[in-house]
N, C-alpha and C positions, 0 to 999 in steps of 0.2 A: 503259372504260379505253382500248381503240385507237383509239376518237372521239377522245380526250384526246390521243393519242400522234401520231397521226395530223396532227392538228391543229396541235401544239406542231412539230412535222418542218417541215409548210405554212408555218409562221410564220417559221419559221429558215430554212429554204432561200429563201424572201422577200426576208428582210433580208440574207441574202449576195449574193442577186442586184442589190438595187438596191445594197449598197456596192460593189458590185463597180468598177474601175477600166479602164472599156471606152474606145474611141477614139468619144466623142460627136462629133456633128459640128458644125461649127463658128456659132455662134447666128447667127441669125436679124436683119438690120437693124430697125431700132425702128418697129414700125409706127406711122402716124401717130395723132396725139390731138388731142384738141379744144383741146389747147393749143398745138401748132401755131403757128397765125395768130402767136398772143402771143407765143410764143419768137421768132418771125420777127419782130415790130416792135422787140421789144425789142434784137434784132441789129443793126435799121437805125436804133435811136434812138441804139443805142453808135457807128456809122460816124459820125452827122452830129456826135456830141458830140466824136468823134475828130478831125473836119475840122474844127470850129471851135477845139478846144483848138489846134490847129494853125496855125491863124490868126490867134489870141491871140498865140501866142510868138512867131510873125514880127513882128506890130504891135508886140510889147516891144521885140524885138532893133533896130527899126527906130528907134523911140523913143529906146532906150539910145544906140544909136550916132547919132545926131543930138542928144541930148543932152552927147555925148562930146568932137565936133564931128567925128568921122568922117562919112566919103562914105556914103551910103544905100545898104545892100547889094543 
């Protein structure tokens, strides 16, 4: 019976120490992964599709206004 007691005290002082509300410290930067690389292409495939949508709209605007018959910005 004080196995029992003993044990069941062990359990509960446990679980009050890990709910406890202590000053953790502050996480840890993401270490790297094998996906990596992939996240990184997919960054620089969003730049180039960023620089061309970009270039798109100038060629419109330029279009537009020369179809308007304004001076080519």
């Amino acid at each position: 019976m004080n196995r029992f007691k003993l044990s069941t005290a062990a359990i509960v002082f446990s679980f009050l120490l890990g709910c406890s509300s202590h000053d953790s410290p502050e996480p840890a930067p993401p270490r790297k992964t094998v996906f990596d690389p992939l996240t990184q292409d997919l960054d620089r495939a969003r730049a180039a599709q960023q620089s061309v949508d970009q270039g798109a709209a100038r060629e419109r605007a330029a279009i537009d206004a020369e179809e308007r018959g304004d001076k080519s910005p």
